[in-house]
RODO-2510 file (C-alpha; in nm, 4 decimals, decimal comma):
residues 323
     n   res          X          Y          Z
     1     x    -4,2146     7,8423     3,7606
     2     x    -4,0249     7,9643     3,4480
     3     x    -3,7722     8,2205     3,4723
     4     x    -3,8336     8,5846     3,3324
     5     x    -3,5738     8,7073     3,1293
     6     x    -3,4730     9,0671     3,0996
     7     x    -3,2460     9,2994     2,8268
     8     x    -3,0900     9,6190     2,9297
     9     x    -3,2390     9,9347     2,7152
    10     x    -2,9527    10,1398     2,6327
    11     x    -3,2107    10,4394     2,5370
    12     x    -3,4077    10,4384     2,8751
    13     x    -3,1193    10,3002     3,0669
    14     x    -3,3065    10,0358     3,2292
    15     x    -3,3795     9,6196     3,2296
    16     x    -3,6710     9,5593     3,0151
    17     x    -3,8650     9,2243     3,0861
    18     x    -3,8012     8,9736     2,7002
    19     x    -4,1379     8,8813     2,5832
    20     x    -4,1251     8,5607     2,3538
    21     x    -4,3451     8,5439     2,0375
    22     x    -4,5187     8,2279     1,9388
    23     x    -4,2558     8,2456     1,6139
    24     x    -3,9559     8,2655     1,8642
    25     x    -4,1041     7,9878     2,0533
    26     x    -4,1608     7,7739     1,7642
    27     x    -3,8010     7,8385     1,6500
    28     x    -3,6717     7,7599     1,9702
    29     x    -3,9219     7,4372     2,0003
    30     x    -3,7416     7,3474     1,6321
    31     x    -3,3387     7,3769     1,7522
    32     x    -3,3841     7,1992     2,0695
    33     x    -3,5230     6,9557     1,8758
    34     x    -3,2573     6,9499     1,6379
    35     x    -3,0451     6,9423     1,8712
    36     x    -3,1082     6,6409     2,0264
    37     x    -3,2415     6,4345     1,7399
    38     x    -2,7898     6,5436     1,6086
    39     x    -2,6623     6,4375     1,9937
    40     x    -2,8910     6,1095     1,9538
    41     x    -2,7133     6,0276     1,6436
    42     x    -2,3862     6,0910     1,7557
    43     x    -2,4475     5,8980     2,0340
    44     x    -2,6044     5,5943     1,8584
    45     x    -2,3485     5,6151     1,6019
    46     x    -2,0287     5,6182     1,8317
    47     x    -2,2093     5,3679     2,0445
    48     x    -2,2513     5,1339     1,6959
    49     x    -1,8975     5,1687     1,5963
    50     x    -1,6895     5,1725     1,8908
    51     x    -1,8806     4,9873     2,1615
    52     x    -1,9956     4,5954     2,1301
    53     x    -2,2990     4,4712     2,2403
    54     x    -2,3440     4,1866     2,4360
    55     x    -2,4463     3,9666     2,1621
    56     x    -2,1099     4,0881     1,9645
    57     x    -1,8786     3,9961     2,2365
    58     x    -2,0071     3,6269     2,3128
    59     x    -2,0008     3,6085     1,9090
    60     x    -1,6298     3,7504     1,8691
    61     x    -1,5372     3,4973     2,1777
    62     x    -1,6671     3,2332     1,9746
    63     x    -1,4792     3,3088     1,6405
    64     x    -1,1614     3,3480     1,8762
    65     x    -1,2110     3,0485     1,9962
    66     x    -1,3491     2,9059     1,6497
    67     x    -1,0149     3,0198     1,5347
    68     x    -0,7633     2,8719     1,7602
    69     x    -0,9475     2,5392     1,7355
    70     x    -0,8605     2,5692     1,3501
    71     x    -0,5098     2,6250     1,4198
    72     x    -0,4958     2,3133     1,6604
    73     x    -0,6477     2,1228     1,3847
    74     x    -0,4187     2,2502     1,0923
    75     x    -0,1261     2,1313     1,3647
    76     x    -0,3043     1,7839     1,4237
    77     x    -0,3644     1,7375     1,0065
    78     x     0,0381     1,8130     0,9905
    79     x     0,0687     1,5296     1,1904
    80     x    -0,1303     1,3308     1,0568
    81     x     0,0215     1,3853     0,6930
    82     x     0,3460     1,3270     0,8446
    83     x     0,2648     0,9340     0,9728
    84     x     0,1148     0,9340     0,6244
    85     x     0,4106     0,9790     0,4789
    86     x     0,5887     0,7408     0,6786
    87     x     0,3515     0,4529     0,5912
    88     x     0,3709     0,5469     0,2078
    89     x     0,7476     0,5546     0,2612
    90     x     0,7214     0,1517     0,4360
    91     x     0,4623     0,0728     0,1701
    92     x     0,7084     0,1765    -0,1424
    93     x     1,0476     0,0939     0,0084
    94     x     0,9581    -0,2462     0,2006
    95     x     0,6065    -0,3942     0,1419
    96     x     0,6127    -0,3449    -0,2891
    97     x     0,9962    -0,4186    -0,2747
    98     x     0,9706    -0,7576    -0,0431
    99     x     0,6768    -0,8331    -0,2935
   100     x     0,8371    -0,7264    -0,5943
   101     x     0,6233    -0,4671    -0,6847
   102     x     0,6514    -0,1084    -0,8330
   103     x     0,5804     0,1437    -0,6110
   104     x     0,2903     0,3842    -0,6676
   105     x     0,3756     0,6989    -0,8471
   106     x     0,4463     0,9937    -0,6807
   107     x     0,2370     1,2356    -0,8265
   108     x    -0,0953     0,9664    -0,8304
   109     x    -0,0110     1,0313    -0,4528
   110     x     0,0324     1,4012    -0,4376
   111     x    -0,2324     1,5325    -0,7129
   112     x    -0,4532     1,7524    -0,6261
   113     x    -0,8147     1,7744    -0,6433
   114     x    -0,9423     1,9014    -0,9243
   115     x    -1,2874     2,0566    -1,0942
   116     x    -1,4524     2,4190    -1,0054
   117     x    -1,3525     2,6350    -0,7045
   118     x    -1,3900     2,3757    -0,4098
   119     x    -1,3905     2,6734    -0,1771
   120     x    -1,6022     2,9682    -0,2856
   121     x    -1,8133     2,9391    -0,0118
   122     x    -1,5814     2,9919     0,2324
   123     x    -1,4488     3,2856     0,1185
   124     x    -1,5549     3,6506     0,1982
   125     x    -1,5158     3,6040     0,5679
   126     x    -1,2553     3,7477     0,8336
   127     x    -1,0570     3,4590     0,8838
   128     x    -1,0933     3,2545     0,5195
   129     x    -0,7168     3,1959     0,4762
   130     x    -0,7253     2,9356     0,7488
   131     x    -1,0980     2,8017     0,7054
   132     x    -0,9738     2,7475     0,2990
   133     x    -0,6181     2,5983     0,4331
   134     x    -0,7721     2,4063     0,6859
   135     x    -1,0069     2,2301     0,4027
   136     x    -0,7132     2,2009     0,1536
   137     x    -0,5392     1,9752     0,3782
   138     x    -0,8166     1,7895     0,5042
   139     x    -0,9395     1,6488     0,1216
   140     x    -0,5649     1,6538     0,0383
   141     x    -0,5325     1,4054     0,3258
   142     x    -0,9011     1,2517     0,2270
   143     x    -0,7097     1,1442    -0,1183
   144     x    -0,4280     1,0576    -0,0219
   145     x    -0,5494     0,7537     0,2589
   146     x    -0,7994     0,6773    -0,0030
   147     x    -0,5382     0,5668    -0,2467
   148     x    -0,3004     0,3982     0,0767
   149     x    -0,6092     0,2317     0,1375
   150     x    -0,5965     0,1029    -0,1922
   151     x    -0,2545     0,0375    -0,1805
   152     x    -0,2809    -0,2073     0,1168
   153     x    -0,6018    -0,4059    -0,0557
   154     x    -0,3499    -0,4822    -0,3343
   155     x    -0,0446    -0,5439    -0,1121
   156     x    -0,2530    -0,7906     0,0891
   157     x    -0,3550    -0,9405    -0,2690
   158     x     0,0201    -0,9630    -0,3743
   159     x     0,1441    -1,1182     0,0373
   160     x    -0,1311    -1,3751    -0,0265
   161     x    -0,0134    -1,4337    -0,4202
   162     x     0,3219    -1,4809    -0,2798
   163     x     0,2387    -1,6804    -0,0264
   164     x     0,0764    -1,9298    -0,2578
   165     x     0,3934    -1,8949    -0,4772
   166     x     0,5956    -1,9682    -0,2312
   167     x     0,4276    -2,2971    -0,1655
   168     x     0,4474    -2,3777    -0,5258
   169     x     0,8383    -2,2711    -0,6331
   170     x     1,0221    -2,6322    -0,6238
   171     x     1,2063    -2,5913    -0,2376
   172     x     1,3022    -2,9673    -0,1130
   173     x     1,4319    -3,3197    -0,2747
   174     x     1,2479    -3,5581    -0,4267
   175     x     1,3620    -3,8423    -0,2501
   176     x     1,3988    -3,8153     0,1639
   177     x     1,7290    -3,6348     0,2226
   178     x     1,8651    -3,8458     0,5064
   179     x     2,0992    -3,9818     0,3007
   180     x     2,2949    -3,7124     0,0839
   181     x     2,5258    -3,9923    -0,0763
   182     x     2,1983    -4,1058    -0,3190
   183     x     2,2833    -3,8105    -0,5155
   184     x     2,4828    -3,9134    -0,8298
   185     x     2,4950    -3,7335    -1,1523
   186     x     2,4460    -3,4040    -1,1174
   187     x     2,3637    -3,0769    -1,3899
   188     x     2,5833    -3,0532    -1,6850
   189     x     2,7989    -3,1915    -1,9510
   190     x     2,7807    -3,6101    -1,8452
   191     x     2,8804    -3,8931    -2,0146
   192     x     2,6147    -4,0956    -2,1678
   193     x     2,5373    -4,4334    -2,0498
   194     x     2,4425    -4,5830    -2,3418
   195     x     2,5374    -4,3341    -2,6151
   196     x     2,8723    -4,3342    -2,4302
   197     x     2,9582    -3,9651    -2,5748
   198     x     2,9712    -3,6688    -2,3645
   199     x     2,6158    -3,5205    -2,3741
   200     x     2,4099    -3,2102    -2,2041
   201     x     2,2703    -3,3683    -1,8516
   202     x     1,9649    -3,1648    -1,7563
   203     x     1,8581    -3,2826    -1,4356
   204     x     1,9592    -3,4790    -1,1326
   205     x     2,0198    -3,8395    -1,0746
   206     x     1,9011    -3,9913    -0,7197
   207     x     2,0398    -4,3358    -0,7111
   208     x     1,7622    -4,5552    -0,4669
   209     x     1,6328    -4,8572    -0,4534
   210     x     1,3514    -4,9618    -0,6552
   211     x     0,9523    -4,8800    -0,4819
   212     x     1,1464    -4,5884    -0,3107
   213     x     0,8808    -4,2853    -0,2425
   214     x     0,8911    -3,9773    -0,4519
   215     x     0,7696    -3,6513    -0,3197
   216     x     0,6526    -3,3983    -0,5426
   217     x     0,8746    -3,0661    -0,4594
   218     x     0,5855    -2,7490    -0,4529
   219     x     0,1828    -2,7663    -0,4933
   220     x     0,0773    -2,8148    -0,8311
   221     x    -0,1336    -2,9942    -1,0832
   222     x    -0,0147    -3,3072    -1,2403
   223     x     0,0684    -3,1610    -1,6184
   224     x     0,1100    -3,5192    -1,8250
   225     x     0,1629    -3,9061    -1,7319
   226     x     0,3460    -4,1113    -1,9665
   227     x     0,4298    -4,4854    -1,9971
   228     x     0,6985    -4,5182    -2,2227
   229     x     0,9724    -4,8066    -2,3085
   230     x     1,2502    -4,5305    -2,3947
   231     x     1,3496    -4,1742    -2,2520
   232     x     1,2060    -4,1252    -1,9747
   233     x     0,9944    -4,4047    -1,9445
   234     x     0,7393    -4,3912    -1,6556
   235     x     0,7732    -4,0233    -1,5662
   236     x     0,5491    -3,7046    -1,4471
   237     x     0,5535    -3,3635    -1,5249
   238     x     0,3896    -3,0976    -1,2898
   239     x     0,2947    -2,7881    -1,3712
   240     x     0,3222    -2,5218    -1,0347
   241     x     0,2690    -2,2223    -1,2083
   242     x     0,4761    -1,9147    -1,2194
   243     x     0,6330    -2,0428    -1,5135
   244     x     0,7803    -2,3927    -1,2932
   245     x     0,7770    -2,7335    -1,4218
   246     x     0,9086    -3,0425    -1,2392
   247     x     0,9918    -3,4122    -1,4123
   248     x     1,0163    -3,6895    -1,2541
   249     x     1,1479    -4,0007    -1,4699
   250     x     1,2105    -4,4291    -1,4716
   251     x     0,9423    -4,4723    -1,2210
   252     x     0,8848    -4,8214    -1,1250
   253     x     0,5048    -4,7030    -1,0333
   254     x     0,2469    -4,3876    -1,0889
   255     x     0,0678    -4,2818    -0,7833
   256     x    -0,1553    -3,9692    -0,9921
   257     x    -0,3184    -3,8769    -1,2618
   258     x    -0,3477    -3,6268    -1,5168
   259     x    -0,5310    -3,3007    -1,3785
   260     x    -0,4536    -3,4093    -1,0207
   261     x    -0,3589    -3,1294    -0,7774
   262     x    -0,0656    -3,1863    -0,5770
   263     x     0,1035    -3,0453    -0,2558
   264     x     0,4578    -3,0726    -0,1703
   265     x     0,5785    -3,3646     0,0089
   266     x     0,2889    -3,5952    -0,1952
   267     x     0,4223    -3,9030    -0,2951
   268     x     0,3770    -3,8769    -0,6680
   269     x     0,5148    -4,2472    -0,7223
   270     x     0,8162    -4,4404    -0,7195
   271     x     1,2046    -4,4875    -0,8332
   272     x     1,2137    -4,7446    -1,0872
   273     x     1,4320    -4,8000    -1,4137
   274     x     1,2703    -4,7767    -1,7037
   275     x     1,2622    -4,5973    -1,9890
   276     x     1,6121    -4,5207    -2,0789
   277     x     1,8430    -4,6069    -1,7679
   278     x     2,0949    -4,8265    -1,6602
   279     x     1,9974    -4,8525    -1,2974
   280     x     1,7386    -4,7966    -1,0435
   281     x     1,7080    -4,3982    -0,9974
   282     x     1,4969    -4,1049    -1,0101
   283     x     1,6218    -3,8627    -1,2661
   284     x     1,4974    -3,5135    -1,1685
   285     x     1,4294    -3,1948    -1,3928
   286     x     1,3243    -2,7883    -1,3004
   287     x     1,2047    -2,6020    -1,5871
   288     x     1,1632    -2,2137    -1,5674
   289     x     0,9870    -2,0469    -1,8281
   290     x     1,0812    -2,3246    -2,0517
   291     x     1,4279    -2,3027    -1,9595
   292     x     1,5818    -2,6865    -1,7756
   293     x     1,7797    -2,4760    -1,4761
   294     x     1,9753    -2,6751    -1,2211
   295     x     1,7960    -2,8449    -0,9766
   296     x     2,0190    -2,8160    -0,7034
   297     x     1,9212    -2,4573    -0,6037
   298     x     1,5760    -2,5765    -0,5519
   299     x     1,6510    -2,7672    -0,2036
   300     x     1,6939    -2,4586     0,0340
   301     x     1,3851    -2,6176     0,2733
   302     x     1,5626    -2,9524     0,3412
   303     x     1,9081    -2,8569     0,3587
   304     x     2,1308    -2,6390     0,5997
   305     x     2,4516    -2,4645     0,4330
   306     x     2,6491    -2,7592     0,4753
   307     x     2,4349    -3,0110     0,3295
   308     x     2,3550    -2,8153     0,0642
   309     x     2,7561    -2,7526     0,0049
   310     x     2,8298    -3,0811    -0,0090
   311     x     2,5193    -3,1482    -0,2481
   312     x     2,7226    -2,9493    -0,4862
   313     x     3,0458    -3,1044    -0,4584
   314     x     2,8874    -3,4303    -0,5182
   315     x     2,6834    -3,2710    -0,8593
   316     x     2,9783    -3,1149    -0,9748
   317     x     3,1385    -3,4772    -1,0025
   318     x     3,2160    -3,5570    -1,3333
   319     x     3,0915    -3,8966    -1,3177
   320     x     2,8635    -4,0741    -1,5593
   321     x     2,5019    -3,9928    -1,5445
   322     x     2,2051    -4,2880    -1,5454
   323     x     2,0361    -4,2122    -1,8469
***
């Protein structure tokens, strides 16, 4: 039951009972109204701004946790680029230098990626610092095992080049090395057998008895055979590459032939005395590059540090060579 409302006459001195008009009622209808549609608002606004909703606070746990997942992966790609740089640091200072190799420029290794803006979609967003940090490193990183990668294919190239050099580089005698005492004339000024004058001696005399083996020294292919009644007589040249020649001269006999690959310790023929000699021996040459070099440092796989001592003494005899 609504509640009758009264106003005190001051004229008749006495309560007079209100009766509304349809107008007042309609205006009163219009400001409750009002009214609430204003507190509504208020409330949906302050309840927007200042209050999450469910769905909000599962999504903001996600982008704190989204977020701290970053920042463990920035740590673990700091890491990472830091046992990169150790393995760049092995590859230039030991692998290229054992292999004799340049090492790869610094700034092929840090450039940067180039082109348009790699990152413009992630930017606009609350926490786009990290997300476009996160993705510098991470292609910085890409790049940078892309060209180690492509450092190891060519250090693997260059351990298996020098492994075949290695083979090939003149390294032991050409006669057995039992007996040190079959080395005679060694490399250097000599006096001439025949021409009796002192005269340039480019190789190294092995004094043995005729039909003794001769190993070639490294692998190789058998450069030139020749047959002739002066110089060297019967003698063999091998080519081994990386600018190495070896010759082998007076043979008795000729065990290849032209073309012929070779591996050390093959016998190639043996000692004889023809050609230009006075006596049954192998005279032995090493050519680098074009260059006749002394043979003696070329027997570091037969020899320990004394034999190879007393290989020199004997060379560095000034005795008279063979041919």
């Amino acid at each position: 039951m609504a509640t009758k409302k009264y106003k005190y006459n001051t004229k008749t001195l006495s309560y007079e009972q209100i009766e509304l008009t349809a107008k007042d009622r309609l205006f009163r209808l219009v400001t409750y109204t009002l009214s609430g549609v204003v507190f509504a608002t208020l409330f949906l606004v302050v309840t927007f701004f200042f209050f999450d909703t469910p769905e909000e606070r599962q999504l903001k746990r996600e982008n704190e946790k989204l977020f701290h997942e970053y920042e463990l992966l920035n740590k673990k790609l700091g890491n990472l680029s830091k046992v990169l740089a150790n393995i760049q640091e092995r590859d230039d200072n030991i692998y290229r230098v054992i292999l004799e190799a340049d090492p790869i420029a610094d700034n092929l290794r840090k450039s940067g990626i180039g082109g348009v803006n790699r990152y413009a979609l992630l930017e606009g967003y609350n926490n786009s610092d990290i997300l476009i940090e996160t993705a510098k490193k991470m292609d910085k990183l890409t790049k940078q095992i892309y060209i180690q990668s492509k450092s190891f294919d060519e250090v693997m190239d260059m351990a298996s080049k020098k492994e075949q050099m290695l083979a090939s580089i003149p390294s032991i005698m050409p006669l057995k090395s039992e007996d040190l005492k079959r080395i005679s004339s060694g490399f250097g000024i000599r006096m001439h057998p025949i021409l009796k004058i002192r005269k340039m001696h480019e190789g190294q005399d092995f004094t043995a008895p005729t039909g003794t083996e001769i190993f070639v020294t490294g692998n190789g292919t058998v450069l030139s055979v020749e047959k002739k009644r002066f110089g060297f007589g019967f003698h063999v040249i091998v080519d081994h590459g990386y600018g190495y020649n070896t010759i082998y001269a007076h043979m008795s006999r000729i065990n290849v032939r032209v073309g012929q690959k070779v591996n050390r310790g093959d016998i190639l023929g043996f000692v004889g005395n023809t050609g230009s000699s006075t006596a049954p021996h192998l005279h032995y040459e090493v050519v680098k590059n074009g260059v006749k070099i002394d043979p003696v440092n070329y027997y570091y796989q037969d020899l320990s540090p004394e034999q190879f001592q007393q290989i020199i003494d004997l060379s560095e005899q000034p005795i008279q060579s063979f041919d």
